[in-house]
C-alpha positions in Angstrom: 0.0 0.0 0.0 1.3 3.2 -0.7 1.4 6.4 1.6 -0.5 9.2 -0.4 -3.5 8.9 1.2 -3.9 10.3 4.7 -6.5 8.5 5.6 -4.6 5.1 5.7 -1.9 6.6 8.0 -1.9 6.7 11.5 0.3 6.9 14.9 1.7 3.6 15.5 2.1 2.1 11.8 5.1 1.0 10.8 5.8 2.5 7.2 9.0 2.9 5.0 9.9 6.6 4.7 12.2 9.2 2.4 13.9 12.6 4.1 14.4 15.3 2.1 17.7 15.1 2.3 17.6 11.5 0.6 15.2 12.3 -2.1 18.2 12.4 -4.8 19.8 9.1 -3.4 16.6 7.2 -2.8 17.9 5.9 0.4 14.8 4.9 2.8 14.2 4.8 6.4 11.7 2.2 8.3 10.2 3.0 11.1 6.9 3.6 13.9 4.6 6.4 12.8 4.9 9.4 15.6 2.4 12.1 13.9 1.1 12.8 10.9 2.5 16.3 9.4 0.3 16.7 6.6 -2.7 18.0 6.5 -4.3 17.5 2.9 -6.3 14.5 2.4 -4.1 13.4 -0.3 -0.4 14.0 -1.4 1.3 13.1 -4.7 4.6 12.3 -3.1 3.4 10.8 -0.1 2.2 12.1 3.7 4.9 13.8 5.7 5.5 12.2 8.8 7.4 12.5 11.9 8.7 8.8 13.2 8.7 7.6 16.8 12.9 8.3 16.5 12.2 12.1 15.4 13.0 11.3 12.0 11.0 13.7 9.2 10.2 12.4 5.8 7.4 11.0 3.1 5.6 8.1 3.5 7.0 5.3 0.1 5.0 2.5 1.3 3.1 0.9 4.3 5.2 -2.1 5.9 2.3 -4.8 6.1 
């Protein structure tokens, strides 16, 4: 499942993320959903989140 829709998102998932700073490289980042930064329903590039290690980045995919 991707991670554009807010909806599907909450505190407590575990999702696979991108930080700005790795958006050229690609390089991901796993992790436990803290909060949910973004506030639109839906997001092209995926819902910002903040994980439970203080990391910030765009949700790739749902770990399922």
């Amino acid at each position: 499942m991707d991670g554009t829709i807010r909806k599907d998102i909450h505190p407590g998932l575990p999702v696979v993320i991108v930080e700005k700073q790795d958006q050229g490289t690609g390089k991901s980042t796993c992790g436990i959903v803290k909060d949910i930064l973004t506030s639109a329903p839906v997001h092209p590039r995926g819902i910002k989140v903040r994980l439970e290690t203080g990391e910030v980045g765009r949700v790739q995919y749902i770990e399922v």
